[in-house]
C-alpha positions, 0 to 999 in steps of 0.5 A: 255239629254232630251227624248220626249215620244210620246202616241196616245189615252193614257193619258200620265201621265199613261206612266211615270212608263213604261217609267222610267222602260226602261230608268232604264233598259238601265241605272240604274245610268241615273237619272230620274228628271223632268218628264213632258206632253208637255201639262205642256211644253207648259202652262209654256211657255205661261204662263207669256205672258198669266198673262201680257194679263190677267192683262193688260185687266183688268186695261184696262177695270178698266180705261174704266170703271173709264173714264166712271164715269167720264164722268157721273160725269162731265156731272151730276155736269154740269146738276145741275149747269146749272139747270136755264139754262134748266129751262128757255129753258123748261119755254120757249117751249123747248121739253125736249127731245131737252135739252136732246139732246142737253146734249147728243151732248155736252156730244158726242163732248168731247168723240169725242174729247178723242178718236181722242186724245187717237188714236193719242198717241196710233199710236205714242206709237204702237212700244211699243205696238207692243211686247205685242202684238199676233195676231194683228197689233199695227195699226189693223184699226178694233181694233181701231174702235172697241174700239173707238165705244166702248167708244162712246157708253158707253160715250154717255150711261153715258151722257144719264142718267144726260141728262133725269133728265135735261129734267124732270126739273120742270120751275116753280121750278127752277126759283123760287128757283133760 
C-alpha cells in the first residue's frame, strides 16, 4: 500500500511525524517504510537519464575539443613543412595576409569536408540516437546547423594561429636556410 500526502505552503518534510501518527492511529501494526517528497520521487526517476546526458556532453565536448587540436596540430606541422613554399610566395610580393588566407581556406575546406561527413553518419545513426534523445528530433535542422557552425568556427580559430605565424615568415631566412 502506498499513501501520497499532499501540503500546500509547508515544507513536507515537516508532515512526516504528523503523518506516521494517523497512519499508526489507524493501524499500529502498518509499518511505515520508505517515506518519501515527491520532490526525491521525481529526482530518482530522472536521475540515470540526467548522468547519461551529463556524461555524454562531456565526452561529446572532449571530442570536440581533441578535433579541435587536432585540427591546429595538422595545420601547424603542415605550416612548417611547407615554410619555403611561403617564403618564396612572401619573397615574390605576396601579402601575408593572403598566405594567411590561403592556410585558412585550406584549413576551412577539410572542416567542411568533416561536417558533411559527420551529418551523414549522424542522419544514418539518428534512430539510435533517437532514445537518448528529450526534447529534440534526431533530425532538428537547428542542431544540426548549430553544431556544424560550431565546428566551422572553432576549426577555422585552430587553422588561424598557424596561419599568422606563416605570414610572419621571414624570405630572406627561409630560403637561406632552406
Amino acid at each position: 500500500m502506498m499513501v501520497v500526502m499532499r501540503s500546500r505552503g509547508v515544507e513536507p518534510s515537516s508532515l512526516i511525524p504528523s503523518a506516521r501518527a494517523i497512519i499508526s492511529g489507524l493501524d499500529p501494526n502498518l509499518p511505515i517504510t520508505a517515506v518519501q517528497t515527491m520532490e526525491w520521487v521525481v529526482s530518482a526517476s530522472i536521475g540515470q537519464p540526467r548522468l547519461l546526458s551529463a556524461v555524454s556532453g562531456l565526452f561529446g565536448t572532449l571530442a570536440g575539443l581533441l578535433a579541435i587540436v587536432g585540427v591546429y596540430g595538422v595545420t601547424s606541422y603542415n605550416v612548417r613543412r611547407q615554410r619555403r613554399e611561403y617564403g618564396i610566395r612572401l619573397a615574390l610580393g605576396a601579402d601575408p595576409g593572403a598566405v594567411r588566407l590561403l592556410i585558412i581556406r585550406r584549413g576551412a575546406v577539410v572542416a567542411v569536408t568533416g561536417i558533411a561527413i559527420g551529418a551523414v553518419f549522424g542522419l544514418l545513426l539518428m534512430r539510435l540516437l533517437a532514445s537518448m534523445l528529450n526534447d529534440v528530433t534526431p533530425t532538428d535542422p537547428s542542431v544540426f546547423l548549430a553544431n556544424a557552425g560550431m565546428v566551422l568556427l572553432l576549426s577555422i580559430a585552430a587553422c588561424y594561429i598557424p596561419a599568422r605565424a606563416a605570414g610572419r615568415i621571414d624570405p630572406p631566412r627561409v630560403l637561406r636556410h632552406e
